[in-house]
N, C-alpha and C positions, 0 to 999 in steps of 0.2 A: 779391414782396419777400423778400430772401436774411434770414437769421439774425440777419447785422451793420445791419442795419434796420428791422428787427420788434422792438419793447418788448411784455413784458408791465407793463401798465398796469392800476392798481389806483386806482381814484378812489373815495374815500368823501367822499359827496355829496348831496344831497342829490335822490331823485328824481323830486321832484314838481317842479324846478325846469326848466325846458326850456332855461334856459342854458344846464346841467347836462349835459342830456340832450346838448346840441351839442354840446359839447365831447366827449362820451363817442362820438356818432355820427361826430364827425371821425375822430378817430384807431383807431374800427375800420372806416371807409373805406379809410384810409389802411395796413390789412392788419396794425394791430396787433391782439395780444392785448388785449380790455378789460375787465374786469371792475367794477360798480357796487356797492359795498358802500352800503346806505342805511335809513332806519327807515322813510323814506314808501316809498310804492307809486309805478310809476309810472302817469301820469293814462292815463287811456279813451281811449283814440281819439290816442295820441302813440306814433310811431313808432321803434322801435330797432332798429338796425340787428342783421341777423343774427348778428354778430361779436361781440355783446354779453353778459356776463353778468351777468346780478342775482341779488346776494344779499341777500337779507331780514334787517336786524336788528332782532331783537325789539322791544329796549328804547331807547326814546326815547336820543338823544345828547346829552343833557342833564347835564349835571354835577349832582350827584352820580352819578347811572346811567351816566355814561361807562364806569366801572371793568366794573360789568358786559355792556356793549357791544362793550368790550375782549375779556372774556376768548371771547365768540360770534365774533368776528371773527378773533381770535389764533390760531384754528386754521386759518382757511380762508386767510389770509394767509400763514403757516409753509406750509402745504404747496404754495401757488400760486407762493414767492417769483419776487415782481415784481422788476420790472426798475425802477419808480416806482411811489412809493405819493405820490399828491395827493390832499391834504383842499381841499375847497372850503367855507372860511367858517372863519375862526377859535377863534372861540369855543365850538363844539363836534367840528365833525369834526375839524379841528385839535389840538383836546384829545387827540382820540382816535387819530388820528397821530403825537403826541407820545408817549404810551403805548407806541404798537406800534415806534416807535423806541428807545425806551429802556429798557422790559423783554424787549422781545422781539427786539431788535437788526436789527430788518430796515433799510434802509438803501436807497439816500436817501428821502427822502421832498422832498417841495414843499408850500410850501401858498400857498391864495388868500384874502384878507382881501375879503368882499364887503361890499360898500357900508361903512358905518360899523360893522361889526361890532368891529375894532378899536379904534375910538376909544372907546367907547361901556363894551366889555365887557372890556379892559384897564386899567377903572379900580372893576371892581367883587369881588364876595368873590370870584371865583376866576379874576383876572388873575393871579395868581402862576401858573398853570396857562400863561397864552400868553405870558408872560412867560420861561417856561422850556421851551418848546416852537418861540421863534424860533430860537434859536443851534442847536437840533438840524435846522433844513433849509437844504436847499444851496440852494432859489430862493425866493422869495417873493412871489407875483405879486400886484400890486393897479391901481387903473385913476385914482388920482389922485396928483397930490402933496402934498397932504395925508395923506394915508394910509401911505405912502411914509415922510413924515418922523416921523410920528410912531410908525410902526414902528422907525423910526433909534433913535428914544428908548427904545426898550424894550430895545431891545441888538442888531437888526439891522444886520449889516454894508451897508452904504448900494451895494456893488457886487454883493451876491448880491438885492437889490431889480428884478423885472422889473416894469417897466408897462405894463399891457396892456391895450384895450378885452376885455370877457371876450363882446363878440360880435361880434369882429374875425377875420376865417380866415384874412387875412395872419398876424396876432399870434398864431394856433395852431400854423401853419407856424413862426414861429419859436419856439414854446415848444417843439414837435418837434424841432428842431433843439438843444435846449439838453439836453431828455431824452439823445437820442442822446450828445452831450457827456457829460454826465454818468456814463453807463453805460459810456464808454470808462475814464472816472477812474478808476471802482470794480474796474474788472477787473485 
């Protein structure tokens, strides 16, 4: 894989999750750089691909302690600058993707709304936080239309909305193909 085809990929995720881990294990298959920023571990006996790297953070991605998640992560992100930074789940990795875009100006980012985390957690003390966190990513992937539309409501542009099964490898190939897009823009 040449230069013009290799992302460095930065997923802050969650890594006890084995969706997670898939996605993460696709795209360093696929001869990208990966990097897993996350507060779980991953599980015993679950496989990651050599190409992978984990970073440990400390403190739970929980709001209030986003801020300081932020600033563990803020350095290892600065010096990595990725090519994509995707939060997987809204309402905290998300948080914390929004952070690292808007003080630390790193750029693009993506993020995934899993299950009802949006519905649910954009209407509690600290939706103003995912509220102000959609307009700052260029994709926003989620797996229904519900979820979909009620992102529209929060101030999501309805054409930067991807829908994807998040255990689809067709629908990875083309989130791959949207990264790649994407990192032409920026250049």
């Amino acid at each position: 894989m040449d230069n013009k085809t290799k992302l460095k990929l930065c997923l802050l995720a969650g890594a006890a999750d084995e969706l997670n881990l898939k996605w993460a294990n696709y795209f360093a298959k696929r001869g990208h750089e990966v990097h897993i920023f996350s507060h779980d571990q991953v599980k015993d006996g679950t496989a990651l691909d050599k190409g992978i790297r984990f970073h440990h953070l400390l403190f739970p991605v929980k709001y209030p302690l986003t801020y300081l998640t932020f600033f563990q992560a803020q350095l290892s992100l600065m010096s990595l600058k990725p090519d994509i930074i995707h939060a997987i789940n809204m309402s905290d990795y998300g948080i914390l993707a929004g952070l690292v875009c808007r003080i630390g100006r790193l750029k693009p980012i993506t993020l995934t709304a899993v299950g009802t985390d949006i519905l649910h957690d954009a209407h509690t003390s600290h939706g103003w936080a995912i509220k102000h966190v959609l307009p700052l990513s260029k994709v926003v992937t989620c797996d229904t239309d519900e979820i979909a539309l009620d992102m529209v409501k929060l101030g999501m542009k309805e054409d930067h909305i991807f829908l994807m099964s998040r255990s689809g490898e067709l629908d990875l190939s083309r989130l791959e193909a949207t990264y790649l897009a994407m990192r032409k823009t920026r250049r």
